[in-house]
C-alpha positions in Angstrom: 32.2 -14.5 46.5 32.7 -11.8 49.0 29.0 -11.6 50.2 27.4 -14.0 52.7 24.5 -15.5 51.7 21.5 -14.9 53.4 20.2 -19.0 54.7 16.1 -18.6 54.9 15.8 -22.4 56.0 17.0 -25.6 55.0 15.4 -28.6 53.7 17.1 -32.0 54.4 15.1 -33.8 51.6 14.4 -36.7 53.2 11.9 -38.4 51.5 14.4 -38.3 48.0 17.4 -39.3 50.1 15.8 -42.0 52.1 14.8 -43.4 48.6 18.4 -43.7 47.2 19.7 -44.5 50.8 17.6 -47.6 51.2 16.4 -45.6 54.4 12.9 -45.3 53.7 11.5 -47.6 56.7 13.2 -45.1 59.4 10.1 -42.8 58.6 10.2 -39.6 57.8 10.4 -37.5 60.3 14.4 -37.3 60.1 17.3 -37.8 57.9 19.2 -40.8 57.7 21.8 -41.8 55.3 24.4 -44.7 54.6 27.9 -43.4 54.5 30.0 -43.2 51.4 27.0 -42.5 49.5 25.9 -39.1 48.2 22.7 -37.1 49.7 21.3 -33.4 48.9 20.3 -30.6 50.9 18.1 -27.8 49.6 19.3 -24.5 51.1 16.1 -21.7 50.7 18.4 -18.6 50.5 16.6 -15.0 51.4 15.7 -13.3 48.2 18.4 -11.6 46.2 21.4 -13.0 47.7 22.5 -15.5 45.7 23.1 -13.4 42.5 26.7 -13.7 42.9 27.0 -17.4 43.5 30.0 -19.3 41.5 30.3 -23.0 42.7 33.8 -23.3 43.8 34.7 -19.7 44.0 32.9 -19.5 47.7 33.9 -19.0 51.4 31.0 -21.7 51.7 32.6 -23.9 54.5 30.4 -27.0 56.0 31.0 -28.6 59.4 29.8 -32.3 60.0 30.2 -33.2 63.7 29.1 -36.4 65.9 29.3 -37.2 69.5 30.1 -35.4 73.0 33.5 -33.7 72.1 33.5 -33.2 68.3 37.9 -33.2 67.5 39.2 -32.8 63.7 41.7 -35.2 65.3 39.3 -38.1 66.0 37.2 -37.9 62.9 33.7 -36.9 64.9 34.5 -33.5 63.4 35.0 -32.8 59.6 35.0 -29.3 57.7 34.9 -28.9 53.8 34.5 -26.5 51.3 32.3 -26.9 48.0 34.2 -28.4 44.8 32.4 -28.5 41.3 32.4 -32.6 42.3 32.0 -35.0 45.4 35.2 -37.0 46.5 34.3 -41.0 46.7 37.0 -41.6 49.7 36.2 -38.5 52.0 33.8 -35.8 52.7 33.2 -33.3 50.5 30.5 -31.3 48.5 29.6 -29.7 45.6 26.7 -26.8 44.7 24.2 -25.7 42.4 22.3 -22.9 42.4 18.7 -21.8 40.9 18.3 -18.2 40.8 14.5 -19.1 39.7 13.7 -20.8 42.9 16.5 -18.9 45.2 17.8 -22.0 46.3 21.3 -23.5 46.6 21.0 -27.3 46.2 24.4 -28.8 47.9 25.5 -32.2 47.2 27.2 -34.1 50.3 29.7 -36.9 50.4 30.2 -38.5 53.6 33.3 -40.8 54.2 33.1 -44.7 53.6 34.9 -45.0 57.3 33.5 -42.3 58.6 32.1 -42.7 62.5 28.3 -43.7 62.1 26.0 -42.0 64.5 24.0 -38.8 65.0 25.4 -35.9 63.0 25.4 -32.3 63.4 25.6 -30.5 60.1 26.3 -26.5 60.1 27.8 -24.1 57.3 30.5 -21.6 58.1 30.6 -18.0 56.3 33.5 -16.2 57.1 33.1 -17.2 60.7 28.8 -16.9 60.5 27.8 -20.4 61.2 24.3 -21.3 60.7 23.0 -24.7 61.4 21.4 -26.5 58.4 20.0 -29.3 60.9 20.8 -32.7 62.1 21.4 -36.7 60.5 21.6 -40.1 61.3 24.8 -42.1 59.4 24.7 -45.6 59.2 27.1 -48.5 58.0 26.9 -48.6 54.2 26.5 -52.3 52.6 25.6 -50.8 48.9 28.5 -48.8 49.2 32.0 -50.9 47.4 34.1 -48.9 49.9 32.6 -49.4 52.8 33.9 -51.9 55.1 30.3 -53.8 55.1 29.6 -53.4 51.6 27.8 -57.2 50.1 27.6 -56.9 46.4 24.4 -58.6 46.0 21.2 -56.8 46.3 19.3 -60.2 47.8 21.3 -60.9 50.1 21.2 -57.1 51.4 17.6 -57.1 51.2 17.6 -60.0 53.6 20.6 -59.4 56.0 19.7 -55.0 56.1 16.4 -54.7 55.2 14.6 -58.0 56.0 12.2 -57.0 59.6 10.7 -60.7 59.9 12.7 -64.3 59.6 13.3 -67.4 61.5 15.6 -68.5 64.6 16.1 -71.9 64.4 15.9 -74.5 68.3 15.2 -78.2 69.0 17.9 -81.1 68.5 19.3 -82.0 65.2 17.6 -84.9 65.0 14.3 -82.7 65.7 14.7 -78.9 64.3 12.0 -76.5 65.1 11.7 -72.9 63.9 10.7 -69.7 65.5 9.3 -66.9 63.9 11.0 -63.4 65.0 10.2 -59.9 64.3 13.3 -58.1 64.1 11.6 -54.6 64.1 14.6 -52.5 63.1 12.6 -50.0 61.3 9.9 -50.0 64.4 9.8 -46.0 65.6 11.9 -45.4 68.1 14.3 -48.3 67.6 17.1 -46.9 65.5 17.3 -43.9 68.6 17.8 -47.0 71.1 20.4 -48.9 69.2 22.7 -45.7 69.0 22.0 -45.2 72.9 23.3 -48.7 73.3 26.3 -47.7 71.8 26.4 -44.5 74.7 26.2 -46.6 77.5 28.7 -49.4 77.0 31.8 -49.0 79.2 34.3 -47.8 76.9 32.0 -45.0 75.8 31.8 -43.9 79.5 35.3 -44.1 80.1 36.6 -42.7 76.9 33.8 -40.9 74.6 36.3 -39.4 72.7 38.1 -42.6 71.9 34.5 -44.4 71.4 33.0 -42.4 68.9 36.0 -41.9 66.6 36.4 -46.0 66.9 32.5 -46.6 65.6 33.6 -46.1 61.8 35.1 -49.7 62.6 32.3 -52.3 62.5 34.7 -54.8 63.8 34.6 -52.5 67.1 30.7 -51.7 66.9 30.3 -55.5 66.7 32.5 -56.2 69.7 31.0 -53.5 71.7 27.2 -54.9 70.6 28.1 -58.7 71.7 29.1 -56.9 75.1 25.9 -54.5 75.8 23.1 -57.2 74.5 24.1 -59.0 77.9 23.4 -57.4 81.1 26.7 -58.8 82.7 29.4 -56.4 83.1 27.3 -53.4 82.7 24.2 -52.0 81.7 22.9 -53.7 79.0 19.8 -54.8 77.1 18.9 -58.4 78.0 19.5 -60.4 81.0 19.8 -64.2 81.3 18.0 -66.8 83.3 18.2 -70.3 82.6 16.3 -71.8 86.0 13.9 -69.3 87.8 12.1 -66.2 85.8 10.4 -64.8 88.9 9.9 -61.1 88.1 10.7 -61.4 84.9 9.3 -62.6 80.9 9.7 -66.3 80.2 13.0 -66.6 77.4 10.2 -68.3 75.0 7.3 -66.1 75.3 9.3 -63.4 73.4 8.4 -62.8 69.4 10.5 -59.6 68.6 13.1 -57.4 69.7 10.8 -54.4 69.5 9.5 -54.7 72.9 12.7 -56.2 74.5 14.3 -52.4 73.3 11.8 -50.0 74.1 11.6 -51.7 77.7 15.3 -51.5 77.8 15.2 -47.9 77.3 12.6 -47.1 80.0 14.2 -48.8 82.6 17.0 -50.9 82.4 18.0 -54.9 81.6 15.3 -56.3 80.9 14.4 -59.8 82.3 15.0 -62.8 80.8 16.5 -64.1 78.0 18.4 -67.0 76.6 20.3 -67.7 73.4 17.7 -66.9 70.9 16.9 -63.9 72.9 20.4 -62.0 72.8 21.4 -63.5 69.2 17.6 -61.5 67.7 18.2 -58.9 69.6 21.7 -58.5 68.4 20.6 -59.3 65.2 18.3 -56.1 65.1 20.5 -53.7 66.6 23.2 -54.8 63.9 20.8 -54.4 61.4 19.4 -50.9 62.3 22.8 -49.9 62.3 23.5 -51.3 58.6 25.5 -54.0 59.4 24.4 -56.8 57.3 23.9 -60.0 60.1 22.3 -63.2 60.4 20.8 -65.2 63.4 22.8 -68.7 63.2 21.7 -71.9 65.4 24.5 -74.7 65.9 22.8 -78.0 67.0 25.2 -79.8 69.8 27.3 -76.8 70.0 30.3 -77.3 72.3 31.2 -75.2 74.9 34.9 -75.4 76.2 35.4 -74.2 79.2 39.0 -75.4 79.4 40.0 -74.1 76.6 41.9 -77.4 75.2 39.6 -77.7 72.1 38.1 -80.9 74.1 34.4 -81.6 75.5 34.9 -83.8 78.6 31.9 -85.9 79.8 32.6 -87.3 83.2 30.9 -90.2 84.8 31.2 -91.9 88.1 31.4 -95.8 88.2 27.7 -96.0 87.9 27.0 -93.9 85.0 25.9 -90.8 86.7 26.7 -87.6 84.9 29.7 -85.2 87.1 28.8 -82.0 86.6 31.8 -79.8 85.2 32.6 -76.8 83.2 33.0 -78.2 79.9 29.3 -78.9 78.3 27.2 -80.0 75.3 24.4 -77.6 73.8 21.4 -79.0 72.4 21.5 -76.4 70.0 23.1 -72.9 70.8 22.5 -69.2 68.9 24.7 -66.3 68.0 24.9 -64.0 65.0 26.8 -63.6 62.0 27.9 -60.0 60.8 29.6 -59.3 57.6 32.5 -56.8 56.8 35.9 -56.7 56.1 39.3 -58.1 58.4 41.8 -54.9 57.4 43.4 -56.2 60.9 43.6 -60.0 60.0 44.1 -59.7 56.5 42.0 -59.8 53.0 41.5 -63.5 53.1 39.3 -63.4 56.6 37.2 -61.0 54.7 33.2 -61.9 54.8 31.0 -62.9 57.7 32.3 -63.1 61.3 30.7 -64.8 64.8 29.9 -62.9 67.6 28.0 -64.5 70.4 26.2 -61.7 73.0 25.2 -64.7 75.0 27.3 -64.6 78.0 29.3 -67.5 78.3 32.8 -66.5 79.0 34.6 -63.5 79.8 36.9 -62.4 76.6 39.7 -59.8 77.9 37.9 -59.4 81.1 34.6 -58.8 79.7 31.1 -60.9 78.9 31.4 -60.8 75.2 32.3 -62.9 72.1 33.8 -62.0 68.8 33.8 -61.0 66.0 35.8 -64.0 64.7 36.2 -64.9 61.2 34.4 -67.7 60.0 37.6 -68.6 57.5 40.2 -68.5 60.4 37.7 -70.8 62.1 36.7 -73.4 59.4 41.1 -73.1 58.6 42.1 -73.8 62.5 43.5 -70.5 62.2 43.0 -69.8 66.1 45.5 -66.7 66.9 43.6 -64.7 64.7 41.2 -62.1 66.9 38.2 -62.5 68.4 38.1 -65.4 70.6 38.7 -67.8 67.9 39.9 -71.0 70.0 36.2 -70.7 72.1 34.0 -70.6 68.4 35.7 -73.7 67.3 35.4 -75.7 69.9 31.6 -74.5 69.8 31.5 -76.0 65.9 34.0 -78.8 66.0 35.6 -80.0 69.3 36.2 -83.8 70.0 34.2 -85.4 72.4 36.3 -87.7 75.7 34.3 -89.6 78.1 35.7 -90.5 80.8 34.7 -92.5 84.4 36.1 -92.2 87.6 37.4 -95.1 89.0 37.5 -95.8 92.8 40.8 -94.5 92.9 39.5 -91.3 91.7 41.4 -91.6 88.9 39.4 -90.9 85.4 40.0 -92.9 82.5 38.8 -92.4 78.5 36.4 -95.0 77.9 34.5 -93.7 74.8 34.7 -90.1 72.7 33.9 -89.0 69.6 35.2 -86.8 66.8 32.1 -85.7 64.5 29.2 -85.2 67.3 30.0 -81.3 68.1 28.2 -78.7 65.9 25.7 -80.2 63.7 23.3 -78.7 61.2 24.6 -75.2 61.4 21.5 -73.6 60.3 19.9 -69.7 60.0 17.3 -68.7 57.5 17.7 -68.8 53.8 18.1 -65.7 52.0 14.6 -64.6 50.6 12.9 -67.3 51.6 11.7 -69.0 54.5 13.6 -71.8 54.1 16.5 -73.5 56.4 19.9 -72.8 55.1 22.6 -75.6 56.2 25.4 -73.2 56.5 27.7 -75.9 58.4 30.3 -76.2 55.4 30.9 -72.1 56.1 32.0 -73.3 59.5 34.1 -76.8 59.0 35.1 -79.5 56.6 32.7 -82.4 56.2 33.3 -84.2 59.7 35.8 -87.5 59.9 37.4 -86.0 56.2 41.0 -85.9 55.7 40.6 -82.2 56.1 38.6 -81.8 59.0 41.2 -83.7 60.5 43.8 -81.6 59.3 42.4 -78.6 60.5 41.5 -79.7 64.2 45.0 -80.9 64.4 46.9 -77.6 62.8 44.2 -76.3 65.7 45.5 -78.4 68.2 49.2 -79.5 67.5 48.2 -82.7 68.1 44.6 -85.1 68.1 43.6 -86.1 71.7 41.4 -88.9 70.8 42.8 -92.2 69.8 41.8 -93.3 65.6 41.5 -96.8 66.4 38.5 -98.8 65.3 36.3 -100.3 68.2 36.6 -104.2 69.0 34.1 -106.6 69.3 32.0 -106.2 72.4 29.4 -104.2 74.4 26.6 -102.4 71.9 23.8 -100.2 73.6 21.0 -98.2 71.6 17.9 -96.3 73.1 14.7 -97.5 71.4 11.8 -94.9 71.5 8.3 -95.1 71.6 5.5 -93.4 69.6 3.2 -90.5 71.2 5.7 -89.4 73.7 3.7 -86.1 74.3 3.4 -83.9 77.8 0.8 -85.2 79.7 1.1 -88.8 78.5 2.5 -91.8 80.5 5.0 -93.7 78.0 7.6 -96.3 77.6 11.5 -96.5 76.6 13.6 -98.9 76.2 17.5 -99.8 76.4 19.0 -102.4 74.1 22.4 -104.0 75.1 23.7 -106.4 72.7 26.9 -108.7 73.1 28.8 -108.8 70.0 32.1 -110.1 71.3 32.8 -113.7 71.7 32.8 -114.3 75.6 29.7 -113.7 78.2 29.6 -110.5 79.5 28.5 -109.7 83.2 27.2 -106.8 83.2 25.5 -104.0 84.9 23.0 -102.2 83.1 21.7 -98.9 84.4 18.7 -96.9 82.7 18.5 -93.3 83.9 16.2 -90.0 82.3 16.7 -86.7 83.6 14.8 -82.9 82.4 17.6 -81.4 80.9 17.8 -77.3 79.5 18.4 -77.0 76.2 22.4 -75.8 77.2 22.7 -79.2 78.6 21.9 -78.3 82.0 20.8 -81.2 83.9 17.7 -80.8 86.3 15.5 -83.1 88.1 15.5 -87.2 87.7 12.5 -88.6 85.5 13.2 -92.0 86.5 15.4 -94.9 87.0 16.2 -98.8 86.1 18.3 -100.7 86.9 19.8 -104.8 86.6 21.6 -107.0 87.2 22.5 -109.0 83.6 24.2 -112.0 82.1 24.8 -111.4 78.0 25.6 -114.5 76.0 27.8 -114.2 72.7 25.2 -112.8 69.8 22.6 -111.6 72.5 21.2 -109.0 73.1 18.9 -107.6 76.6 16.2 -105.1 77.2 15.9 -103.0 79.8 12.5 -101.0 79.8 12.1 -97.2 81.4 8.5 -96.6 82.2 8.4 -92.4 82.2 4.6 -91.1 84.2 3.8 -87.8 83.6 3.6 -87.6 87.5 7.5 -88.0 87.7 8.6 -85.7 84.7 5.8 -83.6 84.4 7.3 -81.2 87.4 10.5 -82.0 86.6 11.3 -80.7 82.5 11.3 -77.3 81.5 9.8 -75.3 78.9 12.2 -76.9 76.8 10.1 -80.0 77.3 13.4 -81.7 77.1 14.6 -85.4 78.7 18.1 -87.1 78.2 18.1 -90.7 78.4 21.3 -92.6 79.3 21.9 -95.9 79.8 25.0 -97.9 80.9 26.3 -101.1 80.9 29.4 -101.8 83.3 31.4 -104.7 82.1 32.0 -106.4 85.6 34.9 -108.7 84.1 36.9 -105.8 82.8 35.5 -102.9 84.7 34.8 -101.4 81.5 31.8 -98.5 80.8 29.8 -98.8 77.9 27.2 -96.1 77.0 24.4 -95.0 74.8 22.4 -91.5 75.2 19.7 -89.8 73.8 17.9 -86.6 74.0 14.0 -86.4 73.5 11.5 -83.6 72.8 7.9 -84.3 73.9 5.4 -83.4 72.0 2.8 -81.0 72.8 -0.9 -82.1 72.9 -3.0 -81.2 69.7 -5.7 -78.4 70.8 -8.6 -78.5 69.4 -11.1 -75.9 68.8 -15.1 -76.4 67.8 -17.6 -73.7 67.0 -20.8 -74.6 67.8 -23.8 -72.4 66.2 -25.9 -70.5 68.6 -28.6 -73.6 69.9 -26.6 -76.7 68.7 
């Protein structure tokens, strides 16, 4: 064609491609599309000037551009001409035109790895360009090519779509749910999720480098379990486990709507916990089209040692020595799904990333992406941070107690009491979904032990049975609600064949849901003689005058009791952590005059 046609206006179509997108929810006053999937423009051409038209026989040259410094060399700057088809691996585009209605209708093509992220989209005419308007491109999960692609429509509806579900806290004896609204589709939202992406670090230093690397969810994912944290740099949520002066209580938060939109005004935003940066992450994934999942692990390890061991350390009287290593009541991170091209085919599927900030993973306050097959297969050298989600779902257990000669020595451990009831919501329903076999063999089996040992060259616990001898249990009592005065009670019971001296020492403490010890509830203690076959009591009377100050909004108390065998200068111990009950409110209407 050697005339240039004359562009009137341009019409995006959005309410037809938002249908066939899945993109509907974004509203309407913008374009946004899933990559790898085709979407048509309606060109309004100036009367008269498309009588020549021939599809394919054009100069017609489009331009698709993203971020700060658009390079053909970085992928954040495509041009193509129209074809009489679309190309499924790579932008392209094909026409048709209606002389009837003067308009060109063009078919586009984006790339299935293409950079997601605000597009510009102009047409080039022997060197006239005109600008046909702007787009939003998104991760793709109906899309076979793309890296994020599920192949069932459920589970897309409830990992990309779903705006409402469940985070799971409590203990896993005790598991309570929250209802969240994820808001992804909220106005507004989608805008602040990509203007995460422009202020994490690596954007800042290198925007170039950033932007071509966002076609990569694996990166995008990385990046997101960095900037939901405030540490390191300017992110969404920050976190507070002991004082919330200036700042929103963790649990008085129901959505990640208003977390984001006060993010964007002005900065962190204060405070959050696990739930908190796992919803939050959560949405942002989800806005973005990566399919993802809020999952709660109930006594979740965390390793700060990184040996793949939880150490509990004890003085000689049973008190608790505060150390790195710890025990979560329950802990919560995110699952996203997508392809491993950089582990390999058989890591494929859903990957952890944690944006609570725990550790520092090459130098940084982030966790993940690491495949849930390379963790439930010990398969620890495989990227991101593999060794420290492991030992979250399925590190042994050594207590030890200092002896006088500061010396510590193992008295007790256990192999199956880390990461229990791995739970997030069931897909479309409201139902809990025990996801713990996606994690880790059944705990004790042949190949649990298989795989903790491949993980750690060798078992540091000792597989011997337990003789004959010390027994403890924690007996609780009913109505143990905030506000109420109640009773506890330690059980020792001699099943050896000798009288045992013992020491037996009854302690309850407020304790944070991340184990975090805080203030002593109260205290027992005796002096105790056990004959063969016996057993003692020793009863913990808790007032609401000595805990009530004391627990947190957790409403959490750990109860430990130990029995020192004075013969043997042995340590015997039993523990237990409780979750009062709120008092029942109720409400009366009276009539006017009753």
């Amino acid at each position: 064609m050697s005339e240039v046609l004359g562009i009137e206006r341009c019409d995006l179509d959005i309410d037809s491609n938002h249908s066939s997108h899945h993109t509907q929810l974004y509203g309407a006053n913008r374009l946004v599309v899933r990559r790898g999937q085709p979407f048509n423009i309606i060109i309004h051409l100036t009367p008269g000037s498309n009588t020549d038209f021939k599809p394919g026989q054009s100069s017609f040259t489009l331009i698709v551009e993203t971020g700060p410094i658009p390079r053909e060399d970085s992928d954040t700057k495509v041009s193509f001409c129209l074809h009489d088809s679309t190309s499924e691996t790579e932008w392209s585009a094909s026409a048709a035109n209606d002389p009837s209605e003067n308009t060109l209708t063009v078919s586009l093509n984006s790339s299935p790895d293409a950079p997601i992220g605000l597009y510009s989209l102009t047409v080039d005419q022997k060197g006239q360009k005109t600008s046909l308007g702007q787009f939003i491109l998104l991760f793709n999960a109906w899309c076979p090519r793309d890296a994020v692609y599920m192949n069932d429509e459920t589970s897309r509806q409830e990992y990309v779509l779903a705006q409402h579900g469940l985070l799971y806290k409590g203990t896993y004896t005790r598991i309570t749910q929250l209802p969240w609204n994820f808001g992804q589709f909220e106005e507004g939202i989608l805008d602040i999720c990509l203007k995460i992406l422009d202020k994490n670090p690596k954007y800042i230093s290198d925007a170039d480098k950033d932007c071509s690397a966002r076609g990569n969810p694996v990166y995008v994912t990385r990046v997101l379990s960095a900037m939901i944290n405030s540490d390191d740099d300017w992110g969404v949520v920050v976190g507070e486990w002991k004082d919330y002066t200036g700042g929103v209580h963790p649990s008085l938060w129901l959505g990640s709507g208003e977390i984001l939109r006060q993010w964007a005004q002005s900065g962190p935003v204060r405070y959050g916990q696990c739930w908190v940066f796992a919803a939050v992450g959560c949405t942002v994934s989800r806005a973005l089209g990566i399919p993802c999942r809020a999952v709660t692990n109930f006594e979740s390890g965390h390793d700060g040692h990184g040996d793949l061991v939880i150490e509990r350390l004890y003085d000689e009287n049973g008190e608790t020595i505060t150390h790195k290593d710890s025990i979560w009541n329950f802990h919560v991170w995110v699952d996203s799904w997508m392809t491993r091209p950089d582990l390999g085919q058989r890591f494929d599927g859903w990957q952890t990333s944690d944006p609570t900030p725990q550790e520092r993973s090459e130098g940084v306050f982030c966790c993940g992406p690491a495949s849930l097959k390379a963790i439930k297969e010990g398969e620890l050298t495989r990227k991101y941070d593999a060794p420290f989600v492991f030992a979250e779902v399925n590190a042994d257990v050594v207590d030890k107690v200092r002896q006088s000669n500061g010396k510590f020595v193992r008295f007790n451990g256990s192999i199956t009491s880390v990461g229990c009831f791995i739970s997030t919501k069931a897909v479309g329903s409201y139902l809990r979904d025990d996801i713990t076999h996606q994690y880790k063999y059944a705990e004790g089996s042949e190949d649990e032990r298989r795989v903790y040992e491949k993980a750690q060259h060798h078992s540091k616990l000792e597989k011997r049975g337990k003789e004959p001898g010390l027994r403890l249990k924690i007996k609780l009592s009913d109505n143990m609600i905030v506000g109420s005065n109640f009773e506890v009670f330690a059980i020792l019971t001699n099943d050896g064949m000798d009288v045992k001296d013992c020491k037996f020492i009854f302690t309850a403490t407020a304790v944070g849901y991340n184990g975090t010890q805080g203030d002593n509830c109260g205290r027992a203690s005796i002096e105790v003689e056990v004959p063969p076959g016996e057993e003692r009591r020793l009863s913990l009377k808790l007032e609401y005058d000595s805990y009530g100050a004391a627990i947190t909004s957790d409403r959490m108390i750990r109860l430990l009791t130990v029995a020192i065998d004075k013969q043997v200068t042995a340590l015997h111990k039993a523990e237990k952590t409780i979750v009062l009950d709120q008092p029942e409110l109720n409400i009366k209407v009276r009539m006017e005059g009753q």
